[in-house]
N, C-alpha and C positions, 0 to 999 in steps of 0.2 A: 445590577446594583446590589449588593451585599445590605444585610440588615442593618447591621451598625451606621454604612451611611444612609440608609430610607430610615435610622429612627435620629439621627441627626434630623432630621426637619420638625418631628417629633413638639417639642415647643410651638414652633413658628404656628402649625398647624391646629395648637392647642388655644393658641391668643386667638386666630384667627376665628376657632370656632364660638369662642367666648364672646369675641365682637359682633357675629350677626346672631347669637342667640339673643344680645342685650339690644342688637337692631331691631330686631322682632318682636319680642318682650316691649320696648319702649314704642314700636310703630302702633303695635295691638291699643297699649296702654291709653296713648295720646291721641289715636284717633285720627290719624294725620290722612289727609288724601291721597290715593295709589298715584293720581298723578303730579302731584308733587314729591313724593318721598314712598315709593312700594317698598313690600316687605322682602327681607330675600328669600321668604318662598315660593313669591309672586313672581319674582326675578328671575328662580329658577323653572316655576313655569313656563313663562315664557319662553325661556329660553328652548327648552324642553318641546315646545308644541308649535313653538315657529320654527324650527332648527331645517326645515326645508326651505322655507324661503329664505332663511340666515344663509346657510351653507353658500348659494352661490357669491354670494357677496364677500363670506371667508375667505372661497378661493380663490378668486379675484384680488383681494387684499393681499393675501399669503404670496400669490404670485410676484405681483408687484414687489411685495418688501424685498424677497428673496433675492430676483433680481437686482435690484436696487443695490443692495445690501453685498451681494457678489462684485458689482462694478468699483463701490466705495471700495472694498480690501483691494482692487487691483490700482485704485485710484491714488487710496491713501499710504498705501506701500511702494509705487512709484514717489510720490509727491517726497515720503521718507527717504527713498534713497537717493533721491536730488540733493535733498537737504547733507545731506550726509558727504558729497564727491568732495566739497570744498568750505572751507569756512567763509569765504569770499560769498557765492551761493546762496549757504544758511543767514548772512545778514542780511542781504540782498529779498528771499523771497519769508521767512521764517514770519517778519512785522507784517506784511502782505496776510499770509495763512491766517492768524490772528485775526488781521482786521476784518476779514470775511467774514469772519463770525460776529461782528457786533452790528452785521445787514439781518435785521428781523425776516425769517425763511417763508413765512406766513403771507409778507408782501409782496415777496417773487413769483407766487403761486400763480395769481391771475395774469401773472406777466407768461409764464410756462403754457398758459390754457390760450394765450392768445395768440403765441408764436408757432403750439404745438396742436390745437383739438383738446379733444376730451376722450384720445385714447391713453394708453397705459402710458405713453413713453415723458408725458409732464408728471406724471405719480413717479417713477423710476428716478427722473431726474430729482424731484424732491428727496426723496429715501437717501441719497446718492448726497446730497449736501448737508442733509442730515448726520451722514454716517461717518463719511470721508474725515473729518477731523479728528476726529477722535481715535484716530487710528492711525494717521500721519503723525501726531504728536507723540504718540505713545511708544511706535516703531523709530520714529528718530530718536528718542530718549534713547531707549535700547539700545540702539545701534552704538551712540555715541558712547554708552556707561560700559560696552561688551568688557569682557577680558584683556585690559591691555598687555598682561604678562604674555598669555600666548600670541596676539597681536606682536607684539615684538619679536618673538620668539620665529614668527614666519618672516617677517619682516629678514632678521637673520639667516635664513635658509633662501631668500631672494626669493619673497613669493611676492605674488602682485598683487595687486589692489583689490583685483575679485576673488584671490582665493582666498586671499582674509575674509574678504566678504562673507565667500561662500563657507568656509571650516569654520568661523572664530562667529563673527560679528553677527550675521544673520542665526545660528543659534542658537549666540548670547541673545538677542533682542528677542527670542520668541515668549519668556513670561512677557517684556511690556505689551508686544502687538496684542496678544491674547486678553490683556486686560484692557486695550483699547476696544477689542474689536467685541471684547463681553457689553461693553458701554454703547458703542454702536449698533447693536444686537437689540439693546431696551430700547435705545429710539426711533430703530426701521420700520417700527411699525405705525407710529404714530404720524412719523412722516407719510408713511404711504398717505394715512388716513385725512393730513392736512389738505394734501394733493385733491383727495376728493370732495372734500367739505366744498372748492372751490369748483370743481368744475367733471362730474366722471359720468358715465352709464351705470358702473354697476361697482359694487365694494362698500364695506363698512362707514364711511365718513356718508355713502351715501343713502344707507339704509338707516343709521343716524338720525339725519334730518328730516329724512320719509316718517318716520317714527315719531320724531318731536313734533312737528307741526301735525301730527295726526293726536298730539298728545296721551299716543303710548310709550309712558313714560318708562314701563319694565322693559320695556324691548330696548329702550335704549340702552338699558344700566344691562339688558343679557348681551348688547355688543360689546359694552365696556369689559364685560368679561371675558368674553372671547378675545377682543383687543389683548389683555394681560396676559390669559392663557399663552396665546402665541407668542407674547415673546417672553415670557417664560420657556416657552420650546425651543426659543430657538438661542436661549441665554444656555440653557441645559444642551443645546447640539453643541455650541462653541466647547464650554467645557471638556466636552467628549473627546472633541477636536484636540484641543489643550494637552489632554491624558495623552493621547493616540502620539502627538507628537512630541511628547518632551519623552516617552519613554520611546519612540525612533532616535530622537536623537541621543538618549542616554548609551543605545542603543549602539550608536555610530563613533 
């Protein structure tokens, strides 16, 4: 990363610091109980002096989303170029995709912990319905908005269906996917974490609750941050991604 763009954050990280010094400042001031409201130095304590027994529960979580989160792009990018073969198709299942999403995800969970355990594969599936839309919506946009001038232009040379696909459309559509799959990247984690609130061995949703009902209440707020953290890393891998690929295809 070049300075210019590490001092682009520059601000962000300027407000940020100014909000938990006034955290601090106003926690000291008012007196408030750690376990209702700790300071974030408390917060970072913790986090800090629990980070071994945090860790496994990180990796546990990190895995899961990962996973999860690899299945949604293979999900949500099929689901996209369904959508995409026929207009007949896209009205048929596009109202479908939609309505899936107005089933609150939260309710399926102990429906997943009773069909599947309390191994990873009900947390994946969460992450996965989590993720899945917002990448089938984003990639069919694309697909549909590509380049019609070169679209025609193969069209004219008698090419098929997939090699537009393959040269024109699927290239054009790579900012939308990428900006779906940046949006499904923010909430893979938090799915993993729903998945556990309801039913897991090991993972953040479940070191969470261990923590609340012991009310330590800083350990919570140092998973919330490891929660962020992560998918901040993993909003910053997509990016990467992003880069990597639109200069291959500038490229090509």
């Amino acid at each position: 990363m070049n300075l210019k763009k590490f001092a682009s954050f520059g601000p962000a990280f300027i407000v940020l610091l100014c909000l938990f010094l006034l955290w601090q400042i106003t926690g000291q001031v008012s007196g408030v109980s750690s376990r209702v409201l700790p300071l974030p130095l408390q917060i970072v304590t913790a986090l800090v002096t629990n980070w071994s027994d945090l860790s496994p529960h990180v990796l546990q979580t990190f895995v899961e989303t990962v996973i999860g989160l690899f299945l949604a792009i293979i999900l949500g990018s099929g689901i996209a170029l369904l959508l995409d073969l026929s207009k007949p198709i896209r009205r048929a299942l596009y109202p479908l995709l939609v309505s899936s999403q107005t089933i609150p995800l939260i309710a399926l969970a102990p429906l997943l912990l009773l069909w599947f355990g309390f191994g990873i594969f009900p947390k994946v599936v969460m992450v996965v319905l989590y993720c899945f839309f917002p990448i089938a919506v984003a990639m069919a946009g694309g697909l549909a908005q590509a380049d019609t001038e070169l679209g025609d232009l193969l069209k004219s040379m008698k090419a098929t269906y997939w090699q537009s696909l393959r040269y024109v459309r699927i290239p054009g559509a790579l900012p939308s996917f990428f900006a779906g799959l940046k949006i499904a990247a923010t909430y893979s984690v938090s799915g993993a974490i729903v998945g556990e609130y309801v039913g897991a061995y090991q993972g953040l949703g479940v070191y969470m609750q261990t923590m609340a009902h012991s009310y330590a209440t800083a350990n919570v707020f140092a998973a919330i941050v490891v929660t962020a953290m992560l998918s901040l890393v993993l909003f910053s891998v997509v990016s990467l991604l992003e880069k990597v690929f639109s200069m291959y295809s500038e490229a090509n």
